[in-house]
C-alpha positions in Angstrom: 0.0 0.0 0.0 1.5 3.2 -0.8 0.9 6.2 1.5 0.9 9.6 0.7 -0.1 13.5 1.9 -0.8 16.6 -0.1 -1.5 19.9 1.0 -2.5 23.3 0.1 -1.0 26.4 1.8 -4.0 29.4 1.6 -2.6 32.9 2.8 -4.7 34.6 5.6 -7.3 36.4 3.1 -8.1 33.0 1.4 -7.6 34.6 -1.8 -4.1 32.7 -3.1 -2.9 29.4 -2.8 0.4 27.2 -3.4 0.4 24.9 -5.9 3.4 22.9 -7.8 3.6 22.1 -11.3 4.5 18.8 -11.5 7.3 17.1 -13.1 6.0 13.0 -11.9 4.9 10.7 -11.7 4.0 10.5 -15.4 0.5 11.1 -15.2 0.5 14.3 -13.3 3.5 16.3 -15.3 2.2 19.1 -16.3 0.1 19.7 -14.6 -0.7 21.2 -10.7 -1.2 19.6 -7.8 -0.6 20.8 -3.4 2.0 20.4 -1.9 3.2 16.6 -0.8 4.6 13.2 -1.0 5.4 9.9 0.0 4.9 9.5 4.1 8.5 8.0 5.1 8.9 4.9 7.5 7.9 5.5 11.0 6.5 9.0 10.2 2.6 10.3 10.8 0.9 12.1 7.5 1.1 15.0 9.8 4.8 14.9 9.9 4.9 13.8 6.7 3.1 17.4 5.7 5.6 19.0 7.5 8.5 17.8 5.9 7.2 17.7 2.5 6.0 21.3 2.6 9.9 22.7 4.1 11.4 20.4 1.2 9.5 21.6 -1.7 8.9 25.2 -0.8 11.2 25.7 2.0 8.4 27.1 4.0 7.9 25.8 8.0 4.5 25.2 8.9 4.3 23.2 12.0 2.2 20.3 12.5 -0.4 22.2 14.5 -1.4 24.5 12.0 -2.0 21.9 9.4 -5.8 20.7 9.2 -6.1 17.7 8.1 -9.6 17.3 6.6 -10.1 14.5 3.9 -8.7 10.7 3.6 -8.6 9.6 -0.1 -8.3 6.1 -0.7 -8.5 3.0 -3.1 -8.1 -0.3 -0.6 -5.2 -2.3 -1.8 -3.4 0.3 -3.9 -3.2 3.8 -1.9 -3.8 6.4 1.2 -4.1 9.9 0.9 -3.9 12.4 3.2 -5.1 15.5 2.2 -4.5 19.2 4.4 -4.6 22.6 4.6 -2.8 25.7 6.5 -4.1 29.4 6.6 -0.7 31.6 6.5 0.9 34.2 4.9 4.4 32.2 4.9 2.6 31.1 1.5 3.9 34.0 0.3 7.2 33.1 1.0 6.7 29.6 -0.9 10.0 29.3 -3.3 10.7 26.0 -5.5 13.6 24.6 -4.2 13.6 21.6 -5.7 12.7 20.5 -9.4 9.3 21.1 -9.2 8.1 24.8 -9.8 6.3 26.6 -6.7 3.5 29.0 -7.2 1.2 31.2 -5.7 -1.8 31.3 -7.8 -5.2 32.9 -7.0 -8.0 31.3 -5.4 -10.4 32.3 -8.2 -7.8 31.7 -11.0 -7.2 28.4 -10.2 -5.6 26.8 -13.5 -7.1 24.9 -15.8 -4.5 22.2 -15.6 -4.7 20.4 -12.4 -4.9 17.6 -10.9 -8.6 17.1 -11.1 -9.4 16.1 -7.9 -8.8 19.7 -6.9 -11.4 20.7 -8.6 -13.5 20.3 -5.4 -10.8 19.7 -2.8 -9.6 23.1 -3.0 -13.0 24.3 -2.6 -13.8 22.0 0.3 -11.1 23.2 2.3 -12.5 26.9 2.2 -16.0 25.6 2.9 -16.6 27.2 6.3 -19.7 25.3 6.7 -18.2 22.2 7.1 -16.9 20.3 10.4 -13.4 19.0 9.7 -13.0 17.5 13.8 -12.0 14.4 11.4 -11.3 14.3 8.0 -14.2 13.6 5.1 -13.4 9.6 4.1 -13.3 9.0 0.0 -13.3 5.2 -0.7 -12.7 5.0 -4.4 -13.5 1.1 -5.9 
């Protein structure tokens, strides 16, 4: 089973949000996707966000100021952990690895994501909703 975490830094206002343009796997270069990565031996997703989110935009958001508010999975194959942090270090995000760090408006998402964040990103600004523990996706 392969275990993962992405996560999208939103600055205070709401209005702008980090995203990387991805280089892989295969299927997702080119296109944008949060923050994230494989969740290392011995390591909670939190953690997991943590590190990820220093490595790939050399930005420190502690574990306490991530939510973590949806659990995407398809039994047998993957896990996904899926977060968000309110900050303005999101303007501070830099690429400092391969991968190319952005700040991108809320409402001027592009048009080539990742589709899932079509409605994650949206989600995690959803005020209405309770994230106490995180919305569960099963895929089949």
């Amino acid at each position: 089973m392969l275990n993962y975490v992405t996560g999208f830094i939103f600055s205070k206002d709401l209005k702008h949000v980090v995203l990387l343009e991805k280089l892989s796997p295969a299927w997702q270069k080119g296109l944008f996707n949060g923050v994230g990565g494989k969740i290392e031996s011995g390591e909670s997703s939190t953690q997991a966000m943590v590190r990820e989110c220093e490595e790939e935009t050399g930005v420190l958001i502690t574990e306490n100021n991530w939510t973590r508010y949806a659990h995407l999975t398809k039994p047998n194959y993957f896990e996904l952990d899926v977060f968000f942090a309110i900050s303005d270090l999101a303007f501070k995000a830099r690429t400092v690895e391969k991968e190319k760090v952005f700040l991108v408006s809320v409402s001027d998402i592009p048009k080539n994501i990742i589709p899932n964040l079509q409605w994650l990103i949206p989600m995690a600004l959803d005020h209405s909703l309770n994230f106490n523990e995180p919305v569960v996706f099963i895929e089949n």
